[in-house]
Structure formats: structure tokens, C-alpha cells
C-alpha positions as CSV (number, residue, x, y, z in Angstrom):
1,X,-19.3,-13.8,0.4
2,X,-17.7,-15.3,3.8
3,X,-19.9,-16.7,6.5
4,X,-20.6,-14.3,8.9
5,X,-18.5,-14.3,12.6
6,X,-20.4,-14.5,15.5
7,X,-19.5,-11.0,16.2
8,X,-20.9,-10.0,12.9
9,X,-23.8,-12.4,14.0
10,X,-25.0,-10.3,17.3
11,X,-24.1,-7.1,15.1
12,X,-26.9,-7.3,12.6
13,X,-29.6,-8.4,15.4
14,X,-29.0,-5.1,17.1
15,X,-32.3,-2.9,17.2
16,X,-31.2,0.4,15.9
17,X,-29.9,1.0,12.3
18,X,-27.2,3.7,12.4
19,X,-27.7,6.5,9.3
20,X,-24.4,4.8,8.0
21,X,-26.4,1.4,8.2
22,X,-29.3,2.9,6.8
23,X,-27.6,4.5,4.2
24,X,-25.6,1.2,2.6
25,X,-28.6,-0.5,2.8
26,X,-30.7,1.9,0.9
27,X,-27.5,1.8,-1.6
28,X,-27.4,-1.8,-1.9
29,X,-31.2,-1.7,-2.9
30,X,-30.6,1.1,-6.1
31,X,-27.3,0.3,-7.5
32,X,-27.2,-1.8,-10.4
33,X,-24.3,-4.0,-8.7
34,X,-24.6,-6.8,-11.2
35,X,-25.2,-4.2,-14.6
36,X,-21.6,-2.4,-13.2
37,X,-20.2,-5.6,-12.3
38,X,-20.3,-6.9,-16.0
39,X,-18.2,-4.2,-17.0
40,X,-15.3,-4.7,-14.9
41,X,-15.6,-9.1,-15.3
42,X,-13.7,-9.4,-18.6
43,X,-10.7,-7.2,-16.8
44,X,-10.8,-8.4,-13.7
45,X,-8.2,-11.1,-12.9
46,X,-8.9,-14.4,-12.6
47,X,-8.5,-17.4,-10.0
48,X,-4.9,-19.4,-10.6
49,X,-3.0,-16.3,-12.2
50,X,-1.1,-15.9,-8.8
51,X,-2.7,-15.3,-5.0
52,X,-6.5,-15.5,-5.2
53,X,-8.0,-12.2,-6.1
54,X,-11.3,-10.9,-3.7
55,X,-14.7,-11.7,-5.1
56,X,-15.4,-9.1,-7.6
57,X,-18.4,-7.5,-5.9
58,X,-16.7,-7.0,-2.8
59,X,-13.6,-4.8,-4.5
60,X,-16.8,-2.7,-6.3
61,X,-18.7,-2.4,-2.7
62,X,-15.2,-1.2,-1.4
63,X,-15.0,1.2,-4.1
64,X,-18.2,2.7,-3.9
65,X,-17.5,3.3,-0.6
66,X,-14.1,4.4,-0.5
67,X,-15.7,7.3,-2.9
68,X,-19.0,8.3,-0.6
69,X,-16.9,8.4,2.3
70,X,-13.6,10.1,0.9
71,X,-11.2,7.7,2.2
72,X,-8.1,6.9,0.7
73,X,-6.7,3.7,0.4
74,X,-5.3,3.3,3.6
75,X,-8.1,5.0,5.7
76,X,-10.3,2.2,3.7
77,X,-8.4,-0.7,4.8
78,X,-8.7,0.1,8.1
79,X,-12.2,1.3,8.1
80,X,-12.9,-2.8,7.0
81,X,-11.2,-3.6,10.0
82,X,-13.2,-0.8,12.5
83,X,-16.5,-0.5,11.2
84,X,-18.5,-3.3,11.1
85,X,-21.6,-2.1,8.6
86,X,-18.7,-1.3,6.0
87,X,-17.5,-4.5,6.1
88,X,-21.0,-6.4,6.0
89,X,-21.9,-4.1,3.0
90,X,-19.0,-5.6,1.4
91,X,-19.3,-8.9,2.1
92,X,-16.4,-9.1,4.6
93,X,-15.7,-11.4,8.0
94,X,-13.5,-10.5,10.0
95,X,-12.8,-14.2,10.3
96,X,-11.8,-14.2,6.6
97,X,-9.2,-11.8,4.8
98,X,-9.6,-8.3,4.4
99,X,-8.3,-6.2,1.5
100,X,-5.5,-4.4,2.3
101,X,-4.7,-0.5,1.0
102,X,-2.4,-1.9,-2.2
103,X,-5.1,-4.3,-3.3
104,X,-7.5,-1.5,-3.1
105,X,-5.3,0.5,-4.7
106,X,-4.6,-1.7,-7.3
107,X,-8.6,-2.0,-7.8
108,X,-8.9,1.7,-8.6
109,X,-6.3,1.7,-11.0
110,X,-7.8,-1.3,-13.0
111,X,-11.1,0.4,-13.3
112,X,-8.4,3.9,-14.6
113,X,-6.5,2.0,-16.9
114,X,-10.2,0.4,-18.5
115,X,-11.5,3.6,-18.3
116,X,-14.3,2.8,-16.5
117,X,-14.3,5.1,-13.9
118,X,-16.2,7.6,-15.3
119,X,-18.9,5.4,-16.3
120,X,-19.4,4.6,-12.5
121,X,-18.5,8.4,-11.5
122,X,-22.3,9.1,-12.6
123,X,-23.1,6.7,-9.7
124,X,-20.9,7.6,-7.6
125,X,-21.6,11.5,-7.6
126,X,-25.3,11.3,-8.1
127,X,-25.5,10.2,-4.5
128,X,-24.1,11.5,-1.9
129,X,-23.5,11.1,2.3
């Protein structure tokens, strides 16, 4: 995870939680993150094999969210850039890189071509926005 900005900082010490703040936070508490994140490790590329893919977790956060929010790839990419409790929830700084709509892209079809999509579609659709 990247060190939070200072804008990300004064963000989280704000006194009222938004319903979408509420909500990722409620999600980050009952997902298994580390159970699903097991699953994708042994086909998720590694460090050296070419640019330096994002940390695991944070390309599963974007995911999950891309699929409670129904935003395609694009419209995900530039949520991470707009709305600050998405980009917490995944681990994101604006200080540091952000994903952009091919690598999430490219994310979705990993989990496709593993098959693991429907193993995590139980999570996905079980809760909804």
C-alpha cells in the first residue's frame, strides 16, 4: 500500500462518513481478501517479468468495486482519480500510480482466462449498493 498524501491525510480525518465510505468500510471488514487473494497469487504476474505489476490486493479491491458500482474499465480509472474513498479502499495515493483502464482490463481477463470469476461472482452479487 503507498503512503498516504496529505490530501488523502485531511480526507480521512473528516467527521462524516459518506454511505459510499460507509459502505467500503463495512466491505473491507466481511470479505475474505486474503482467502480470494490466494486464488489469483499463483496466476498473478510477478515482479521483474516486465513493468512492475500493482500489488495484488489493490487490482482485487479495484475489481470488486468496478463490479458494485457497474463501471467499466475506463469509468474505473477515472473514478481512482476523482473519488477519494475509492482509491483509499484500494490502497491508492494519488502521489503514487494509478491503474489505468487496460491494466484493469487486463486484471479482469486474468481472473476469465483462470476461471475464477465465478468463484468471486458469489461475492460479488451477494452484496449489493
Amino acid at each position: 500500500m503507498n503512503q498516504l498524501s496529505f490530501a488523502d491525510t485531511e480526507f480521512t480525518s473528516k467527521r462524516r462518513k459518506t454511505r459510499k465510505e460507509l459502505f467500503l468500510s463495512r466491505m473491507d471488514e466481511l470479505i475474505p481478501w486474503q482467502q480470494l487473494e490466494d486464488q489469483i497469487e499463483p496466476f498473478y504476474p510477478k515482479a521483474g517479468n516486465g513493468r512492475r505489476p500493482y500489488p495484488l490486493s489493490t487490482m482485487l479491491r479495484i475489481h470488486f468495486m468496478q463490479n458494485w458500482y457497474n463501471m467499466g474499465d475506463p469509468a474505473m480509472e477515472d473514478a481512482l482519480y476523482e473519488i477519494t474513498s475509492m482509491r483509499l479502499f484500494a490502497g491508492l495515493s494519488l502521489e503514487g500510480a494509478i491503474p489505468d483502464h487496460t491494466t484493469i482490463m487486463n486484471f479482469r481477463h486474468l481472473l476469465e482466462k483462470h476461471k475464477l470469476g465465478a468463484y468471486f461472482g458469489a461475492f460479488r452479487t451477494a452484496i449489493s449498493v
